[in-house]
mmCIF file as Biopython writes it, N, C-alpha, C and O atoms, coordinates in Angstrom:
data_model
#
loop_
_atom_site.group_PDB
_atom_site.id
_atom_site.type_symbol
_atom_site.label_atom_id
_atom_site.label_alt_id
_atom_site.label_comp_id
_atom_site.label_asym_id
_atom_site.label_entity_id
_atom_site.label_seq_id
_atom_site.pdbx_PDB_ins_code
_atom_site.Cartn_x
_atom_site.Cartn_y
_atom_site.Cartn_z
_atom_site.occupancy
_atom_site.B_iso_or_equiv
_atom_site.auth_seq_id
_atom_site.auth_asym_id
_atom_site.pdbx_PDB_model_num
ATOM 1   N N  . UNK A ? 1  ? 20.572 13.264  11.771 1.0 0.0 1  A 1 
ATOM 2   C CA . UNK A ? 1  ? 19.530 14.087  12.357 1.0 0.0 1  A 1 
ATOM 3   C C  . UNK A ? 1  ? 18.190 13.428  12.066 1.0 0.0 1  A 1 
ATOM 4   O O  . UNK A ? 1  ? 17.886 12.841  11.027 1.0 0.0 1  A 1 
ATOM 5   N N  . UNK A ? 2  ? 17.315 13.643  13.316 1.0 0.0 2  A 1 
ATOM 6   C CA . UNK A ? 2  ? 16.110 12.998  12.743 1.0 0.0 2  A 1 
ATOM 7   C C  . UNK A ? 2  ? 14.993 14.387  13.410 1.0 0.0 2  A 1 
ATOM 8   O O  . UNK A ? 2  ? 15.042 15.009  14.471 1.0 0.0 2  A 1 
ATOM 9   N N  . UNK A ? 3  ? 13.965 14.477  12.124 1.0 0.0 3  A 1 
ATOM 10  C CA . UNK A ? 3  ? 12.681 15.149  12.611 1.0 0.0 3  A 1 
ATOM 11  C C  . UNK A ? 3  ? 11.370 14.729  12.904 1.0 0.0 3  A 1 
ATOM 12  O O  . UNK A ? 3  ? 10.638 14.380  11.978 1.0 0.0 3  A 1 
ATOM 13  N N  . UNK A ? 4  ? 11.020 14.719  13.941 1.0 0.0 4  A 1 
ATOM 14  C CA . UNK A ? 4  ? 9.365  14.516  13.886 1.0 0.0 4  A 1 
ATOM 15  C C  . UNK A ? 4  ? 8.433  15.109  13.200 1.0 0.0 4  A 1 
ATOM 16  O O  . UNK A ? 4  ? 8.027  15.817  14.122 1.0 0.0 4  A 1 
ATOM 17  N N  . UNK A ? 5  ? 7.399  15.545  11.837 1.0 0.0 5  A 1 
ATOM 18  C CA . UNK A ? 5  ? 7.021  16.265  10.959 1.0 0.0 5  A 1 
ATOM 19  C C  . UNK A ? 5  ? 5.700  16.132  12.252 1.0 0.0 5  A 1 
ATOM 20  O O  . UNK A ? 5  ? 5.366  14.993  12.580 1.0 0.0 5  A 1 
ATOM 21  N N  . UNK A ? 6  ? 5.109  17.170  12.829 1.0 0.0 6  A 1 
ATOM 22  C CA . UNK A ? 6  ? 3.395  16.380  13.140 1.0 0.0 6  A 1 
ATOM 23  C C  . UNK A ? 6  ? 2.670  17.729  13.138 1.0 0.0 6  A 1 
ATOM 24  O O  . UNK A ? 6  ? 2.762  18.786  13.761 1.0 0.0 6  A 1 
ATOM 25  N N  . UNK A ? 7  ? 1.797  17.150  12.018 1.0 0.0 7  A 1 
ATOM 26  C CA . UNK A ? 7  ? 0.271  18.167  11.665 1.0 0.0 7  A 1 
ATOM 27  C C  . UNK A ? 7  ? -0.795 17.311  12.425 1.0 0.0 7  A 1 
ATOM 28  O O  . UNK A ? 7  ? -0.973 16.129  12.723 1.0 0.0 7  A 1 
ATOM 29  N N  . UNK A ? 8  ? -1.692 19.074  12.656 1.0 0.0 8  A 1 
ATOM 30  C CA . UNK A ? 8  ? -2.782 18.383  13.818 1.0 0.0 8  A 1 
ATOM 31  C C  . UNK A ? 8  ? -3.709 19.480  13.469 1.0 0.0 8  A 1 
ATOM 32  O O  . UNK A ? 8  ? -4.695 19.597  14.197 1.0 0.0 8  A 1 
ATOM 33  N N  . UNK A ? 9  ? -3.556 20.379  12.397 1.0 0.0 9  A 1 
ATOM 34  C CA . UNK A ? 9  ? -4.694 20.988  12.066 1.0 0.0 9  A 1 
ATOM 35  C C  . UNK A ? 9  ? -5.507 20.679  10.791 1.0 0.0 9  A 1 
ATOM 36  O O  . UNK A ? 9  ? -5.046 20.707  9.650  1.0 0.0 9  A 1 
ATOM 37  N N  . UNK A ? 10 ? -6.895 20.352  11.165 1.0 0.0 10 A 1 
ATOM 38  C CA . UNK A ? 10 ? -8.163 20.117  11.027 1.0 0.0 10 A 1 
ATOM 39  C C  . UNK A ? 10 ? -8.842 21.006  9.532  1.0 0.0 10 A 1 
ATOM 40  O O  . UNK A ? 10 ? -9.943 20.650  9.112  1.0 0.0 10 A 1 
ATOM 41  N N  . UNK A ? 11 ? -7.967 22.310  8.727  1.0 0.0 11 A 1 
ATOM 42  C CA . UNK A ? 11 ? -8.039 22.791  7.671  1.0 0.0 11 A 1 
ATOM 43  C C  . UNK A ? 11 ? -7.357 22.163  6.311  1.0 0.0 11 A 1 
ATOM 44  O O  . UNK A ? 11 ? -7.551 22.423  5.124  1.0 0.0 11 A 1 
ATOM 45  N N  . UNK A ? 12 ? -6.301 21.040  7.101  1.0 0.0 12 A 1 
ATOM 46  C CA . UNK A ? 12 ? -5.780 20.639  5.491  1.0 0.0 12 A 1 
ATOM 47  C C  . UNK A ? 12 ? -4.878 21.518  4.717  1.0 0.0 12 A 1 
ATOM 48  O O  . UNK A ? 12 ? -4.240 22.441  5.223  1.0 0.0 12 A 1 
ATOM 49  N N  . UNK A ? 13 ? -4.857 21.248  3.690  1.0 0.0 13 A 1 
ATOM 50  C CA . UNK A ? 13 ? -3.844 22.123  2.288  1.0 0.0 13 A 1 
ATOM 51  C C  . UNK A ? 13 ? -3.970 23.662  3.075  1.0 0.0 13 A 1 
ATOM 52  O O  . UNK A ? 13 ? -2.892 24.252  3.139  1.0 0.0 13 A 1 
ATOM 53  N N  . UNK A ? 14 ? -5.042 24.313  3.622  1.0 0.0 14 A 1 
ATOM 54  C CA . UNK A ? 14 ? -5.352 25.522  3.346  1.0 0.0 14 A 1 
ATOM 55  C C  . UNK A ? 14 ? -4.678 25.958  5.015  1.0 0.0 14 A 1 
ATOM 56  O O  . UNK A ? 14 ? -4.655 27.128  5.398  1.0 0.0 14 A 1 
ATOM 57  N N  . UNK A ? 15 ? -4.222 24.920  5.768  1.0 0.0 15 A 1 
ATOM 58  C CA . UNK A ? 15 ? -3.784 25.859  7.234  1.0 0.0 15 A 1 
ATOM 59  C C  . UNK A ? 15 ? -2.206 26.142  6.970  1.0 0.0 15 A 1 
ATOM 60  O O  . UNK A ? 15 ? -1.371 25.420  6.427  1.0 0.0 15 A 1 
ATOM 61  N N  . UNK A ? 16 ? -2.103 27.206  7.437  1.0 0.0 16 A 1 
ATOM 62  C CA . UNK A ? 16 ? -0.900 28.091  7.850  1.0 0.0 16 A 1 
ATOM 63  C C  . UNK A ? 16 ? 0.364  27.366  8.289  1.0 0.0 16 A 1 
ATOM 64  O O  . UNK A ? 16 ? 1.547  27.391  7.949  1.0 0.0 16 A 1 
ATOM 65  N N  . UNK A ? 17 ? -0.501 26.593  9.341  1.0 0.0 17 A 1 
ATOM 66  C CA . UNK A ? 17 ? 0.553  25.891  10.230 1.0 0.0 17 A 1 
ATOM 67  C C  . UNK A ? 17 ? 1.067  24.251  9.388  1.0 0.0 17 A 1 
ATOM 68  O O  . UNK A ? 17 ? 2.129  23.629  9.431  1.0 0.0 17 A 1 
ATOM 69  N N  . UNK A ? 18 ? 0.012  24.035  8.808  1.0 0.0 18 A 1 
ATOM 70  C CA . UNK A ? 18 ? 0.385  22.959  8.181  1.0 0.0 18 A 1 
ATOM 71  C C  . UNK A ? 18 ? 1.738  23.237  6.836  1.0 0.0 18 A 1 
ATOM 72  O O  . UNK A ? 18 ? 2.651  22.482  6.501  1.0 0.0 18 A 1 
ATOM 73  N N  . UNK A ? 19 ? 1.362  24.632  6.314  1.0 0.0 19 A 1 
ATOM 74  C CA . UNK A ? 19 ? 2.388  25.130  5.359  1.0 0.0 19 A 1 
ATOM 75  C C  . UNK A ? 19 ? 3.975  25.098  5.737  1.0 0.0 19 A 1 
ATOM 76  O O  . UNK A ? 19 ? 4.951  24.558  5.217  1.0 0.0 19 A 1 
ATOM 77  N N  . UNK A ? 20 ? 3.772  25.973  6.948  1.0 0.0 20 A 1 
ATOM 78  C CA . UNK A ? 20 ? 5.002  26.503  7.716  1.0 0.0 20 A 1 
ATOM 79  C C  . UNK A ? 20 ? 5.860  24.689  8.146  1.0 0.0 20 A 1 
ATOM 80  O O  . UNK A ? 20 ? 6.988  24.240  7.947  1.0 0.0 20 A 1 
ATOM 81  N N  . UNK A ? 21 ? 4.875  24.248  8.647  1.0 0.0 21 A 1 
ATOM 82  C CA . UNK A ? 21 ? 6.022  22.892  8.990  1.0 0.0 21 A 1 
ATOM 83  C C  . UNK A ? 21 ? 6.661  22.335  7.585  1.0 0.0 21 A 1 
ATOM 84  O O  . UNK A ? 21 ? 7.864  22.174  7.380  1.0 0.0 21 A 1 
ATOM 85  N N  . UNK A ? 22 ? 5.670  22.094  6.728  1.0 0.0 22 A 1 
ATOM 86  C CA . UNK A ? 22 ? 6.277  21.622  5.651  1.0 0.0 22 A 1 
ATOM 87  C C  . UNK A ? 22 ? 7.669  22.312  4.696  1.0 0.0 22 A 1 
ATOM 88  O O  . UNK A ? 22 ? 8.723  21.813  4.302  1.0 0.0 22 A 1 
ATOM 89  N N  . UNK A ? 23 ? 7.052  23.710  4.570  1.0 0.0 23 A 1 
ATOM 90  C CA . UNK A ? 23 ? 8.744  24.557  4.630  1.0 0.0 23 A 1 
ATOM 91  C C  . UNK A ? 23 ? 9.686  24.566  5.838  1.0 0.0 23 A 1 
ATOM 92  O O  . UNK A ? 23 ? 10.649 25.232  6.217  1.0 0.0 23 A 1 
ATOM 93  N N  . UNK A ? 24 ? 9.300  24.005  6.070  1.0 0.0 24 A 1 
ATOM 94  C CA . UNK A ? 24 ? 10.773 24.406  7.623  1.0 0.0 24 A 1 
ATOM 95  C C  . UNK A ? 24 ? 11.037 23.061  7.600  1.0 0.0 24 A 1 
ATOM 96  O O  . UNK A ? 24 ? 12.230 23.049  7.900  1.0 0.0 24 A 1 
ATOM 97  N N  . UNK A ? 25 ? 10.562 21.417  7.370  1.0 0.0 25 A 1 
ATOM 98  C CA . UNK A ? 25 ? 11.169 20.286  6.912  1.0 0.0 25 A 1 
ATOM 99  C C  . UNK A ? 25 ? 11.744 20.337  5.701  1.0 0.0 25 A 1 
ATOM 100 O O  . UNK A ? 25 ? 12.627 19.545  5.370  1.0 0.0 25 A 1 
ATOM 101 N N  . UNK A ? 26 ? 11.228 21.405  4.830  1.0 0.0 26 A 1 
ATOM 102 C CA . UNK A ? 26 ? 11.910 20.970  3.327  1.0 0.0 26 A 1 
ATOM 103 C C  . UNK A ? 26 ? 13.408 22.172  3.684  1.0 0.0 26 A 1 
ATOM 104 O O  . UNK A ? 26 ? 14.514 21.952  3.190  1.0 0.0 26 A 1 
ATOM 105 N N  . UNK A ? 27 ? 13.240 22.896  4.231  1.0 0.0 27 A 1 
ATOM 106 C CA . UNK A ? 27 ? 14.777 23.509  4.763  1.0 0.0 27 A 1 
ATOM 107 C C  . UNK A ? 27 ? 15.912 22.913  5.092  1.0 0.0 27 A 1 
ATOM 108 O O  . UNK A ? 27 ? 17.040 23.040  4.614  1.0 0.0 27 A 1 
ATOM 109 N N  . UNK A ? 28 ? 15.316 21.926  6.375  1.0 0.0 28 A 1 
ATOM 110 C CA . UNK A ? 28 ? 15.899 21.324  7.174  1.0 0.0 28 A 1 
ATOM 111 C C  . UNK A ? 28 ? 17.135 20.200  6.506  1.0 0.0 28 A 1 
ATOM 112 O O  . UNK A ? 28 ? 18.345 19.982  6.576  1.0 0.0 28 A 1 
ATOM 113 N N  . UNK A ? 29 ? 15.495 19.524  5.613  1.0 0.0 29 A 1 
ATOM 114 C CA . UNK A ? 29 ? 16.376 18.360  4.375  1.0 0.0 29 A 1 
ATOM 115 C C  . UNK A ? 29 ? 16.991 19.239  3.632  1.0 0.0 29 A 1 
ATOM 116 O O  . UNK A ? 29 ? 18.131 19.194  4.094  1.0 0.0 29 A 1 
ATOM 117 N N  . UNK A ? 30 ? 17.000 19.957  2.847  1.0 0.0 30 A 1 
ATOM 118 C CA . UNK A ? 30 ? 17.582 20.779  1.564  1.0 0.0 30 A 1 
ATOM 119 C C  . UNK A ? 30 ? 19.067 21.147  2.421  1.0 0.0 30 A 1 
ATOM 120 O O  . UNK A ? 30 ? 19.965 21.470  1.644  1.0 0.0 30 A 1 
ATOM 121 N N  . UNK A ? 31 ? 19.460 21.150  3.880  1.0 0.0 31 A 1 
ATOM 122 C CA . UNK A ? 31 ? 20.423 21.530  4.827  1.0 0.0 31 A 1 
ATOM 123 C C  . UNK A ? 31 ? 21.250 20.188  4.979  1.0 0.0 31 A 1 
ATOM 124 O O  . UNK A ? 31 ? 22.465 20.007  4.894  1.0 0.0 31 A 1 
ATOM 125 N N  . UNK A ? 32 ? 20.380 19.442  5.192  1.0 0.0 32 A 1 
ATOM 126 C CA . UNK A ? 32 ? 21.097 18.166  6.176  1.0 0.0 32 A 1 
ATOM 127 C C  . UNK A ? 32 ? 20.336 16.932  4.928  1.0 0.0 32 A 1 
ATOM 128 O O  . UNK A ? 32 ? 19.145 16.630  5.012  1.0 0.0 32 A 1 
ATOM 129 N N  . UNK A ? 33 ? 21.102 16.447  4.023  1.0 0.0 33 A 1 
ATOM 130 C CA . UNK A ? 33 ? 20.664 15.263  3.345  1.0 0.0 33 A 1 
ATOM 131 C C  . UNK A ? 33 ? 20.386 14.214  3.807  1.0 0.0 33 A 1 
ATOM 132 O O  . UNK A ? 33 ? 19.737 13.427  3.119  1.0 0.0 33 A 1 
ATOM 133 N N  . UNK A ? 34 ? 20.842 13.826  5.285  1.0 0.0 34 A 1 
ATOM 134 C CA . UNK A ? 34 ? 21.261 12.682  5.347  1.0 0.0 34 A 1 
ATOM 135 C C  . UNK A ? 34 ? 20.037 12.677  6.970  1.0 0.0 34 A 1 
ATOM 136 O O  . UNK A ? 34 ? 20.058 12.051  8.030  1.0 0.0 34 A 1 
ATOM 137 N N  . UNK A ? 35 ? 19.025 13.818  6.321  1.0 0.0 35 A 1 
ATOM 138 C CA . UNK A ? 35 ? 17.734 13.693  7.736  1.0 0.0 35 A 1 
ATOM 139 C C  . UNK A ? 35 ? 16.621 12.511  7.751  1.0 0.0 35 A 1 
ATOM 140 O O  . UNK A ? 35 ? 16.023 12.175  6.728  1.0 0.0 35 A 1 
ATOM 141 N N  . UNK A ? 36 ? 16.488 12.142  8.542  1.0 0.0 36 A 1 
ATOM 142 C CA . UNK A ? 36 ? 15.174 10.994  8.555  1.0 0.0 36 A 1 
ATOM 143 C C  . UNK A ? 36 ? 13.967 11.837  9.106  1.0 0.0 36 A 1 
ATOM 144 O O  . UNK A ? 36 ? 13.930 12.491  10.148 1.0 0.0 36 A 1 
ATOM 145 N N  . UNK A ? 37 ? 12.791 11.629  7.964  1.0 0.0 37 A 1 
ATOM 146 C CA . UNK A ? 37 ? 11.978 12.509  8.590  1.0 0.0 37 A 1 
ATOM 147 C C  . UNK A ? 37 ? 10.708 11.492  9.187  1.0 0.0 37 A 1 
ATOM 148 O O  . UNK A ? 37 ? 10.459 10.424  8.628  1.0 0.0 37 A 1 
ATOM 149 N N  . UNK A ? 38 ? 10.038 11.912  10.249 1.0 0.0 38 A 1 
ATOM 150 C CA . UNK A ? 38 ? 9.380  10.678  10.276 1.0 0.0 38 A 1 
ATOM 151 C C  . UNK A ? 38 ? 7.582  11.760  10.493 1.0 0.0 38 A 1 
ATOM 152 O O  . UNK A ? 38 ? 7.369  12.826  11.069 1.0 0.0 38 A 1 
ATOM 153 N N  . UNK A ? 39 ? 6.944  11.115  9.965  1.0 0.0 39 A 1 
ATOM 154 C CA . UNK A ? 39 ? 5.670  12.578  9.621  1.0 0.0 39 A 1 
ATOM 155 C C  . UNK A ? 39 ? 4.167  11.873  10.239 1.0 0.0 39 A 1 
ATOM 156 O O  . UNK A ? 39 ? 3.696  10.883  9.680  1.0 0.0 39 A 1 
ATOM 157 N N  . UNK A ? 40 ? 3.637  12.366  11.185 1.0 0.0 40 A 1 
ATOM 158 C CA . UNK A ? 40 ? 2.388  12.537  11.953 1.0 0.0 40 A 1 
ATOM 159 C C  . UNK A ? 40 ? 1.016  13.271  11.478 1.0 0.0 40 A 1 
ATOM 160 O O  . UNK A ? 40 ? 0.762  14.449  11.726 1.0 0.0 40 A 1 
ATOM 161 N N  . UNK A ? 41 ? 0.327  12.545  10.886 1.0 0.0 41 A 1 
ATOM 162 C CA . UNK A ? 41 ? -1.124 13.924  10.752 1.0 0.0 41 A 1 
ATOM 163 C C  . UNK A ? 41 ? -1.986 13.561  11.489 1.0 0.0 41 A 1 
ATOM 164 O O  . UNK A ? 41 ? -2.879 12.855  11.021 1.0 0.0 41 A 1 
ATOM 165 N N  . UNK A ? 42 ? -2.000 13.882  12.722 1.0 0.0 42 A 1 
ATOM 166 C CA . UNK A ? 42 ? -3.286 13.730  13.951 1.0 0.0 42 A 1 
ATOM 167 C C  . UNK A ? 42 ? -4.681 13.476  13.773 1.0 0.0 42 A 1 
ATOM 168 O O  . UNK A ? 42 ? -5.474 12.935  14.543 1.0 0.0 42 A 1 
ATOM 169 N N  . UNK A ? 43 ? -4.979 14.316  11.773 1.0 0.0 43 A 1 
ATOM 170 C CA . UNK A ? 43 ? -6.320 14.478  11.493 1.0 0.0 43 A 1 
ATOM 171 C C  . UNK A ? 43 ? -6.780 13.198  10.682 1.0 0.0 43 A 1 
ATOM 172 O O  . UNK A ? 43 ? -7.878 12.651  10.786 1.0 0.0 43 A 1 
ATOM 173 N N  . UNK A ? 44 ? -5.657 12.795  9.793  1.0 0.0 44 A 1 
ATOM 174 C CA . UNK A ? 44 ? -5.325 11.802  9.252  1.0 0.0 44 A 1 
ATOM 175 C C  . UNK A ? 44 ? -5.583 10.284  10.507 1.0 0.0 44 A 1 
ATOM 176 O O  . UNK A ? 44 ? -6.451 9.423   10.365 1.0 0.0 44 A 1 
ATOM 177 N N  . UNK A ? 45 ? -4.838 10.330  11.344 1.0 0.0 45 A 1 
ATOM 178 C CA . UNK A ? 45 ? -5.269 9.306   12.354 1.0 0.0 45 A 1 
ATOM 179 C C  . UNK A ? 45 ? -4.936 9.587   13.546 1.0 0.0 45 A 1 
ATOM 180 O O  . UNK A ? 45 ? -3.782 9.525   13.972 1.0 0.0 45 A 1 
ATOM 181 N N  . UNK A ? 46 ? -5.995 9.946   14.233 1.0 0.0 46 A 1 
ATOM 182 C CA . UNK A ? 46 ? -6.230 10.516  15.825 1.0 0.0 46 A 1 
ATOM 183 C C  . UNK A ? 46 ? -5.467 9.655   16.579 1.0 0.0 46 A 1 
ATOM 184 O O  . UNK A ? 46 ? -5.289 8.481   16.256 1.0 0.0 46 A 1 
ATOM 185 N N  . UNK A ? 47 ? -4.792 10.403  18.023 1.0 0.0 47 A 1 
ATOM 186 C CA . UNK A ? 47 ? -4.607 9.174   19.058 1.0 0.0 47 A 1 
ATOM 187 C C  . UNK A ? 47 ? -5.400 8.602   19.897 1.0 0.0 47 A 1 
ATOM 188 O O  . UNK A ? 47 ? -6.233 9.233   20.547 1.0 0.0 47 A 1 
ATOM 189 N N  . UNK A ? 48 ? -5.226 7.316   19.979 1.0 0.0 48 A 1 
ATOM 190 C CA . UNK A ? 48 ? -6.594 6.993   20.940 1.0 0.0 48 A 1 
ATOM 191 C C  . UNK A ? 48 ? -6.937 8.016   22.446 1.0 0.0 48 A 1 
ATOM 192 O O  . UNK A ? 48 ? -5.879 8.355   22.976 1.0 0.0 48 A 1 
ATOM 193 N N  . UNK A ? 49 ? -7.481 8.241   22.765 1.0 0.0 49 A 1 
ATOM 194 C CA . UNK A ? 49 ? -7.330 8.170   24.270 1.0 0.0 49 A 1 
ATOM 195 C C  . UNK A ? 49 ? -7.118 7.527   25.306 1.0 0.0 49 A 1 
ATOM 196 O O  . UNK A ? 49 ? -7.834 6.532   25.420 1.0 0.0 49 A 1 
ATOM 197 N N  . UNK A ? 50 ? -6.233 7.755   26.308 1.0 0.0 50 A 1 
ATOM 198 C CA . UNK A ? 50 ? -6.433 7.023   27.417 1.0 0.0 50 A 1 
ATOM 199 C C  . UNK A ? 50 ? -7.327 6.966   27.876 1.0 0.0 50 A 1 
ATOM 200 O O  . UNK A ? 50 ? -7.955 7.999   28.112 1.0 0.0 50 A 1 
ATOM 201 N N  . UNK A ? 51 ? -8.000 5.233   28.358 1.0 0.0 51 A 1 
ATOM 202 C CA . UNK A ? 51 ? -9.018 4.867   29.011 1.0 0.0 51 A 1 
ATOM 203 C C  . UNK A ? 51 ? -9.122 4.630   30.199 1.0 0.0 51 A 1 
ATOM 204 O O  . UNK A ? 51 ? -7.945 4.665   30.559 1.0 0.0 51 A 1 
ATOM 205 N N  . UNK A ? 52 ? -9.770 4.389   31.156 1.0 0.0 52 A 1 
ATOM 206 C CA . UNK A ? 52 ? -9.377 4.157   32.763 1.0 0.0 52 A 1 
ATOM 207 C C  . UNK A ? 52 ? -8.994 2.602   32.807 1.0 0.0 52 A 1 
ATOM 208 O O  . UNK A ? 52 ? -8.147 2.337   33.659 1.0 0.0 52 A 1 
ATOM 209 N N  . UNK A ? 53 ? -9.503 1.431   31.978 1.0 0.0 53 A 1 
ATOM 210 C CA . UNK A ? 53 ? -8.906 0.355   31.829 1.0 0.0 53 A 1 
ATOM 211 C C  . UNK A ? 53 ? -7.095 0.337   31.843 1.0 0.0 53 A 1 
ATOM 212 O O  . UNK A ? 53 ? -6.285 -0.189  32.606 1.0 0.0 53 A 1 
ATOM 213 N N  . UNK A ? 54 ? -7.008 0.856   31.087 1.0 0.0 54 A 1 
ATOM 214 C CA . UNK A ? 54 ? -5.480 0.927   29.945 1.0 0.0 54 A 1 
ATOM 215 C C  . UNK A ? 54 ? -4.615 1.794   31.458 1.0 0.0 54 A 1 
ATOM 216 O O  . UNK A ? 54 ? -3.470 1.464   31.766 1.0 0.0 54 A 1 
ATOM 217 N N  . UNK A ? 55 ? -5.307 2.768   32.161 1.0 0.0 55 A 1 
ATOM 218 C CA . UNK A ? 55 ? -4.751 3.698   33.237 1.0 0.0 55 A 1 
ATOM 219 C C  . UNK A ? 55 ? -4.008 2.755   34.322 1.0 0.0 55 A 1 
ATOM 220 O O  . UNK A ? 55 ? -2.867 2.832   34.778 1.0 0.0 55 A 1 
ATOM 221 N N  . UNK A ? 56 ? -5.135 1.769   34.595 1.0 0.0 56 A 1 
ATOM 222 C CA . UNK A ? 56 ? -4.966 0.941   35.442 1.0 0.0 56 A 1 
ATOM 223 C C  . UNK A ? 56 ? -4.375 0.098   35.129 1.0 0.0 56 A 1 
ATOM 224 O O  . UNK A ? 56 ? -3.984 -0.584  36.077 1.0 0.0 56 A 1 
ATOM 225 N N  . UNK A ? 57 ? -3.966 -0.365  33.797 1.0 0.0 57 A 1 
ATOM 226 C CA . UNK A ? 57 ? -3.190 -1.706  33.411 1.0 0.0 57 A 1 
ATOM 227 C C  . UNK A ? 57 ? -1.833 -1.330  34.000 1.0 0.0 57 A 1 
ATOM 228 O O  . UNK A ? 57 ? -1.155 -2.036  34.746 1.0 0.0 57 A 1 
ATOM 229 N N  . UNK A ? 58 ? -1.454 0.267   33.411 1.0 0.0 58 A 1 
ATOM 230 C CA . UNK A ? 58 ? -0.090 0.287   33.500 1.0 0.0 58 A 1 
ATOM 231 C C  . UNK A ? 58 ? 0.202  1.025   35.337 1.0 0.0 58 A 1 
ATOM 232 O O  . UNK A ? 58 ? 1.294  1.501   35.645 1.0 0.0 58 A 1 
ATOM 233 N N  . UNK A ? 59 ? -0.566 0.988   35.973 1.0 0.0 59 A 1 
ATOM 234 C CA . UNK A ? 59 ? -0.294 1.733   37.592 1.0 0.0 59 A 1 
ATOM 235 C C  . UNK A ? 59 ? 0.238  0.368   38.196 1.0 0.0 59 A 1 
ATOM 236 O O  . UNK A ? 59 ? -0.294 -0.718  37.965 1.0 0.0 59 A 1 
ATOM 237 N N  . UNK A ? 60 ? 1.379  0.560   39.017 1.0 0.0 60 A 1 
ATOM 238 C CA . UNK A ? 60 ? 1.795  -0.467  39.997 1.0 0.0 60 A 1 
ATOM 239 C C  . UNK A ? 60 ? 0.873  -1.219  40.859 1.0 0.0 60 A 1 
ATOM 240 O O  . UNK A ? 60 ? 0.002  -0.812  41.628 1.0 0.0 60 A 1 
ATOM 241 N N  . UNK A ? 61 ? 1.218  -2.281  40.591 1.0 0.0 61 A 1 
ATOM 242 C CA . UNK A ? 61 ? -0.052 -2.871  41.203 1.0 0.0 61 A 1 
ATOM 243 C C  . UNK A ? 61 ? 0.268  -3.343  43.013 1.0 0.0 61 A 1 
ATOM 244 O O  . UNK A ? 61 ? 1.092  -4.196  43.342 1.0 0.0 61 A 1 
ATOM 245 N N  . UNK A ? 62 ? -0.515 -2.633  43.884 1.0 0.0 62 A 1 
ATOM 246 C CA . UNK A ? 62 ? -0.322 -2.893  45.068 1.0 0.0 62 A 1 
ATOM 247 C C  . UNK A ? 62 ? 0.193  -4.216  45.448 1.0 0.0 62 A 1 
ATOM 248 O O  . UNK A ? 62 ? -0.223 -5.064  44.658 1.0 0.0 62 A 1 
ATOM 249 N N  . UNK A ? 63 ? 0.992  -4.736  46.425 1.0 0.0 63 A 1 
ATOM 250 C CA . UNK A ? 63 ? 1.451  -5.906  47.384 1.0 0.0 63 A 1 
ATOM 251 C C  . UNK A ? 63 ? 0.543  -6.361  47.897 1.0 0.0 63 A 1 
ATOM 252 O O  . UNK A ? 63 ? -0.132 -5.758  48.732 1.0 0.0 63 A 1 
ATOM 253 N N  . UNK A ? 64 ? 0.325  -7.569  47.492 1.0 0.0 64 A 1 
ATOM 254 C CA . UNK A ? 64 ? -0.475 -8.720  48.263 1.0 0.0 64 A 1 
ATOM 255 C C  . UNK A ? 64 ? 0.120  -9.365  49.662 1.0 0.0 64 A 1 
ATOM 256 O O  . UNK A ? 64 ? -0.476 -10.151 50.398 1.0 0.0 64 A 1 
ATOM 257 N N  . UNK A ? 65 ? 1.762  -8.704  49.880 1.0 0.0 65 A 1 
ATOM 258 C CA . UNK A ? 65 ? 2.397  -9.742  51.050 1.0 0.0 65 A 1 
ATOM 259 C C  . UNK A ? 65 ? 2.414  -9.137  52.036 1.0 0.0 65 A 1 
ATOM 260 O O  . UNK A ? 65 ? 2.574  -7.918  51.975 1.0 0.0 65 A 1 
ATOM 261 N N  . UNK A ? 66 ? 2.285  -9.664  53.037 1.0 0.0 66 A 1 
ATOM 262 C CA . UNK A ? 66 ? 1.772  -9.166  54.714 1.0 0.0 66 A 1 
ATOM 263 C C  . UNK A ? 66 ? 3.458  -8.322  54.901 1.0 0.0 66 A 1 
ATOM 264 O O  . UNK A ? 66 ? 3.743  -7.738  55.947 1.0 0.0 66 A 1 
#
C-alpha cells in the first residue's frame, strides 16, 4: 500500500487538518506495516505555477506540411 501524506495548511502544528492527516497516516501504518508513505507540505515548498511559456511547450505543435 502506498499513501500520499499532503499538508497545505498555512497554520502549522496548530491546524486541525494538518493533525487529522497525521492521525489517519499513523492508523493507516500502525494497520498495514509494510505502507510507503510518501509526505507533501505545500507550505513547506509551493508548486510552481504554470506559466504560458511551459503551457505552450507542452501543446501539440501545429503541422508545417501542406
Amino acid at each position: 500500500m502506498n499513501v500520499l501524506h499532503i499538508d497545505s495548511s498555512a497554520l502549522g502544528a496548530t491546524s486541525a487538518s494538518r493533525q487529522l492527516g497525521a492521525a489517519s497516516v499513523q492508523i493507516i501504518c500502525n494497520n498495514n506495516p509494510d505502507a510507503g508513505v510518501t509526505y507533501r507540505d505545500l507550505v513547506a515548498a509551493p508548486l510552481t505555477h504554470l506559466s504560458a511559456a511551459l503551457l505552450s511547450a507542452l501543446r501539440p505543435q501545429p503541422s508545417t506540411a501542406c
